[in-house]
N, C-alpha and C positions, 0 to 999 in steps of 0.2 A: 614221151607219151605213147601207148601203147592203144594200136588202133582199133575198136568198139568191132566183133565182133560176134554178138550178141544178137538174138534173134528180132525180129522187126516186132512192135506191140501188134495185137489185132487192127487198132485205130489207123496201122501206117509208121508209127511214130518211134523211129529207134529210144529204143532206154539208154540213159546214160547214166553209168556208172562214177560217181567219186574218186577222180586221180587223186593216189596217195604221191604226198610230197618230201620232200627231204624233213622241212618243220615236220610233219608226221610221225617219221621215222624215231626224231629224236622225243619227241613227246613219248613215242611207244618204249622207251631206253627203261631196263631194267630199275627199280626204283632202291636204293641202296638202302640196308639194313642196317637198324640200330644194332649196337653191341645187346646182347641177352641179361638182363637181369640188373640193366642199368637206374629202371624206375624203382623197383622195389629195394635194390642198395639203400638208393641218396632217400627214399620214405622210411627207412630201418634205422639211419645211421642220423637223419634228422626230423625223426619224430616229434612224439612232444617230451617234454620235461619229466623224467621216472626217476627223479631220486638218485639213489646211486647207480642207475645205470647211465644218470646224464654224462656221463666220466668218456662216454663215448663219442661226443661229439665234437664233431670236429671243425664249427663255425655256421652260421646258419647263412645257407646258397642265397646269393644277389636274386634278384627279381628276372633279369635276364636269362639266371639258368635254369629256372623254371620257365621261360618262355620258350628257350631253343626245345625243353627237351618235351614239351606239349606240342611241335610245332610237328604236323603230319610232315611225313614224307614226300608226299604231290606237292607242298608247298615249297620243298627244297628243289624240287625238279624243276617248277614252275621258276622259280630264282635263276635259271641257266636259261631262261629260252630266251631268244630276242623281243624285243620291246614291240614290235608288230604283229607276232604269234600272239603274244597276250591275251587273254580273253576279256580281259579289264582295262587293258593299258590305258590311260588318259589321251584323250586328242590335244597335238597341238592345237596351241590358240595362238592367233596374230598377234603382234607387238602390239605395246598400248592400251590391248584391253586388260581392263582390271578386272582378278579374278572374285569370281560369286565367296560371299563371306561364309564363313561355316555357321549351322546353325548351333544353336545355344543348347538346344534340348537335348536331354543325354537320350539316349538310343535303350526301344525296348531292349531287353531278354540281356543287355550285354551287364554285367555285377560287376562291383565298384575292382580297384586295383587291388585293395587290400585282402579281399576277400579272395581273390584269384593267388595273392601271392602268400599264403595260407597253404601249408602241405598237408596231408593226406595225413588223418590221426596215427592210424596205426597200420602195419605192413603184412607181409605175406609172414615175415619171420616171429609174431606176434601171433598165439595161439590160447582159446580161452579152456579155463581149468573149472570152471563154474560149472554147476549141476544143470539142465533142461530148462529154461525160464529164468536162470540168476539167482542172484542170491538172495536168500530169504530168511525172516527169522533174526535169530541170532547169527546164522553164518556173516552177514553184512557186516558186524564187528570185528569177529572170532578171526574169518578168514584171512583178511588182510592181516590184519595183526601177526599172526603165524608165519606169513614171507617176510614181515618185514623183521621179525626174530633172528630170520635166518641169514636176513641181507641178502635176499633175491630181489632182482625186481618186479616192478608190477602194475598195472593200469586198471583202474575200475569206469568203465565205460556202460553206458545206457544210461539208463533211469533209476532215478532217488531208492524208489522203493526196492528193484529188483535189479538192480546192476547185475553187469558180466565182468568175470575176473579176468585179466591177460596176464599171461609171463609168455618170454622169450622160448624161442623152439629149441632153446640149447640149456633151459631148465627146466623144462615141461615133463619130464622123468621123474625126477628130483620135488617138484613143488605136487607132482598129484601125488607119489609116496609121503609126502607129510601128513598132506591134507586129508587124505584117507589116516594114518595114524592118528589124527589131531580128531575126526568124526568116529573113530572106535572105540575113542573114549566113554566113559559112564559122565551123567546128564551131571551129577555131584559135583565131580572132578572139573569140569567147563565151568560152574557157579563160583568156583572157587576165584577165578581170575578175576582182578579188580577192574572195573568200566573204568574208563579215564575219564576223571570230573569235568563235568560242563560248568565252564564258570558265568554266571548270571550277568545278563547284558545289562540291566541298570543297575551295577553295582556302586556307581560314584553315588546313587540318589540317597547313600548310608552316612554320608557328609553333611548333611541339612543338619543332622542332632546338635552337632559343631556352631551352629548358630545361634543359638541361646546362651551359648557359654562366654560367645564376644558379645554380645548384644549387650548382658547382664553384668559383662566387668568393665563395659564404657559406663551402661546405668549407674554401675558401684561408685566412680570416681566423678558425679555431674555430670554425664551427656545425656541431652534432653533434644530431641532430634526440631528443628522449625518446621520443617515440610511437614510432619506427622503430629498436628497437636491434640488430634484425640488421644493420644500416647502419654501427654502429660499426667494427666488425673490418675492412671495407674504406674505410674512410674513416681511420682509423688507419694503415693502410698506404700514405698519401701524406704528405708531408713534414710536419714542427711548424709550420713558421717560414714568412708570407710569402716571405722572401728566397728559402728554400730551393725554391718552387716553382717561380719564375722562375730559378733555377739548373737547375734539372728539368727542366724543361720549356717554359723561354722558347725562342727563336730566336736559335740563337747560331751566326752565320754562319761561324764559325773551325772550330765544329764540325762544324756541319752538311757543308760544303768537305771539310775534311780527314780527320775521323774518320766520315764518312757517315752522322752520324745523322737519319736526314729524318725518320724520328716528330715531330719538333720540330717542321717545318714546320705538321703539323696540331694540333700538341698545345697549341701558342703562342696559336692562335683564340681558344680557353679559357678564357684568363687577363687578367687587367685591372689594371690600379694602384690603382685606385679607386673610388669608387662612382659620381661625374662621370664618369666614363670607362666606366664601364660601360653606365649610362643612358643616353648619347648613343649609343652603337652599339646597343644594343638598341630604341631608339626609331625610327632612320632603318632597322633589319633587319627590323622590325615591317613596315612599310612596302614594303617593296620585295621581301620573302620573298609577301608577299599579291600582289603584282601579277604576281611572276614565277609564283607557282602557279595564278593564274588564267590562265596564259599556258601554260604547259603539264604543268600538276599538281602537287597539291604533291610526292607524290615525286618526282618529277626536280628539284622545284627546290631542295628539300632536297639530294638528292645534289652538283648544280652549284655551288651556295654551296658546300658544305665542300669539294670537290674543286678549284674554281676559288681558293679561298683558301688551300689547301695549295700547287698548283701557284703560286698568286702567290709564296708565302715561298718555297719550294725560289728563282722566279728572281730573288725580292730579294735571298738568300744567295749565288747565285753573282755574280750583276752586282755587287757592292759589293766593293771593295780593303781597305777597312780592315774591321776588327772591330766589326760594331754587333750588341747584342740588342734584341728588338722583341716584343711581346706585343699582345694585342687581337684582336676579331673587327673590325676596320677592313678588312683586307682580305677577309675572306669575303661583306662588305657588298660592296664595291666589283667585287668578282667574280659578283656577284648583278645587280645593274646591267647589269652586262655581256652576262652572258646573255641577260636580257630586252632588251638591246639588239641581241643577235646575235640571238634566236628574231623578235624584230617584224621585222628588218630583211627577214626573206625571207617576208614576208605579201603584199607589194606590190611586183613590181619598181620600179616606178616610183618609189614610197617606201623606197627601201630603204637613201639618205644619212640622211634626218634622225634614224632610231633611233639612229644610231651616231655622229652628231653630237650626240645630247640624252645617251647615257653620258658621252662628252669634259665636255659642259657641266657634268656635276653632279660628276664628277671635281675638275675646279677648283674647284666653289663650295665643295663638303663634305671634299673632301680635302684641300687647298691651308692649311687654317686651325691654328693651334695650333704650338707652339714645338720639339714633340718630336714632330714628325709624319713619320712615315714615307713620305715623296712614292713613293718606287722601287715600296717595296711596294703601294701601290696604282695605279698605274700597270699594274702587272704583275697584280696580279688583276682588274682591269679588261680586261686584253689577253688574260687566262686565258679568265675568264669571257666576255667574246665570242665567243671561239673554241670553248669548246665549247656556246653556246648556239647557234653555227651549226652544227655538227658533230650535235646532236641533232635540232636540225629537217630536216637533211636525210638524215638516218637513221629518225625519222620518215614523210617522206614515201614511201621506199622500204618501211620496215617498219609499216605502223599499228601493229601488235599493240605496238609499244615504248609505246605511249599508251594502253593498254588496261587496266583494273584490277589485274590481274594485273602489266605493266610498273610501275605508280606502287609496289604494295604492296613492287618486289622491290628495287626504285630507293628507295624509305625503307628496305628494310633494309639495306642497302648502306649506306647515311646514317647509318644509326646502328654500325653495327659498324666502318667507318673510325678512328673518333675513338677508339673503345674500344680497338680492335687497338693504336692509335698509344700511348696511356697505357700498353698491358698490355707492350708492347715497351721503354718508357721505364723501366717499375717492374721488370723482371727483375733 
């Protein structure tokens, strides 16, 4: 101790100065230095998920190693001092007493584990290529799309409307010479590249049409439901007898030709031989009714199947010389196809054989098989249903509103009231 020196206060009263201590000394102890460039590495190397540049990472850090390497430096110095320097340290307590319980309540300001052990989006080595404000317009599409051509990487970060593009500071050279290339193009040239189709969120609701078809071939063979008997008196007023259905209201070309009854045409859909024959067309309509309504709603695609499969029968009844009758949804399938053959074909000029070369191909695999198979008729709903799945999309492109909620709900009603009119016309 180092004796007070120091001049007397006015009052009288020596001032005393604060003896520095050895604890002093080493609290004063140089504070050690993290290695340089250690934060921004491990947030480079374990950002988030980029596609193919995820190829870099190399396990995603424990919880722990984001805690040491958050953890200040005074707090590692503080870890060396004895338990009496502390400025925290806990007092002993006497034996026997038991310690105060913790409370329950989570603690303001302090955020959940999870949330803390959550890394840091993106790095120092992550740099954006985006214009003043983000992306806008068409760039929002264009741009990504153009890295990801090229197999660079890439983050789109901010907001819905106006995102900011990132790549890597070691192709940040490389992706703005594109990007500039890809904006000195003429407006024509950009139009040309096809949007990648949005496929319609309720496309299974193109499935319901499917329900008339089992409904009316349990009706066909006596099922008369108990729970539903206001059901009886109109289901009573279609024929007893198998046979007599298929007399009703099969496809009977002699007729349809000569006595012009074309209800038949749609009414024929309906109806089945048997339960093998039923299952197989509902199984492959399952199918391809889901792919065309994700293509462009389920009501349009409701409507184009039964329309495309009416139109088939009408020109399987006039192209045939002799007298044949024909039953099945086989051709409302095969006109479903078609469609969705004709609507993909005009997504892509470029691509716009193979759609209507992969309808052909499944024409032959799926309709080509069985001993009583109607080849004309599906041919012909096939050539139906192309034609107006092109006819819709390019009526579409003139009219949106035809794709619009209001279009799909008025296009299923239309779908449902066809099939009915054609029964209500047959039953007079």
């Amino acid at each position: 101790m180092k004796r007070d020196t120091s001049p007397p206060a006015p009052d009288g009263t020596p001032v005393q100065e604060e003896a520095s201590s050895a604890a002093s000394c080493r609290q004063a102890e140089p504070e050690p230095e993290q290695p340089a460039g250690r934060d921004d590495q491990a947030s480079f190397l374990h950002g988030p998920r980029l596609g193919p540049y995820a190829r870099l990472r190399k396990g995603r850090p424990s919880l722990a190693g984001y805690g040491a390497r958050r953890q200040p430096a005074k707090a590692m110095a503080a870890d060396r001092m004895p338990a009496e320097q502390k400025p925290d340290a806990p007092q002993a307590r006497p034996q026997g007493q038991d310690r105060p319980q913790k409370s329950q309540a989570p603690r303001k300001g302090k955020l959940p584990w999870r949330m803390q052990a959550l890394p840091r989006p993106l790095g120092r080595y992550w740099v954006p290529v985006s214009r003043a404000g983000g992306l806008k317009g068409g760039d929002r599409l264009y741009w990504p799309l153009v890295l990801d051509a090229l197999g660079l990487p890439r983050w789109l970060e901010g907001p819905r409307r106006n995102p900011v593009l990132y790549v890597p500071c070691l192709v940040e050279k490389l992706a703005r010479a594109e990007l500039e290339d890809f904006a000195a193009e003429p407006e024509r040239a950009r139009l040309r590249m096809a949007r990648p189709p949005q496929a319609h969120p309720y496309a299974a609701w193109a499935l319901l049409v499917l329900l008339p078809v089992f409904l009316l071939h349990l009706a066909r063979w006596g099922w008369r439901p108990e729970a539903l008997p206001f059901l009886h008196p109109l289901l009573d007023a279609f024929p007893g007898q198998p046979s007599a259905w298929t007399a009703g209201f099969g496809l009977d070309t002699v007729r349809v030709t000569l006595f012009h009854e074309w209800p038949r045409a749609c009414t024929a859909l309906f109806l089945h031989a048997d339960i093998q024959h039923l299952a197989g067309n509902l199984a492959f309509s399952c199918l391809f009714l889901w792919l065309l309504g994700r293509a462009c709603g389920p009501g349009w695609a409701m409507l184009l199947t039964l329309a495309g499969g009416a139109a088939g029968n009408l020109a399987d009844a006039y192209a045939r010389a002799l007298p044949v009758t024909s039953i099945g949804f086989s051709t409302a399938l095969f006109a479903g196809i078609g469609a969705l053959s004709g609507w993909t074909s005009l997504v892509d000029r470029a691509m716009a054989v193979p759609p209507l070369a992969a309808g052909g191909a499944l024409l032959a695999m799926l309709g080509s098989e069985g001993e009583n198979t109607d080849y004309i008729a599906h041919m012909a709903g096939l050539a139906c249903g192309m034609a107006f799945g092109l006819a819709l999309r390019l009526a579409c492109r003139r009219r949106p509103e035809l794709a619009s909620p209001l279009g799909q709900w008025l296009a299923a009603l239309v779908a449902f009231a066809l099939p009915a009119a054609c029964f209500w016309l047959r039953m007079r």
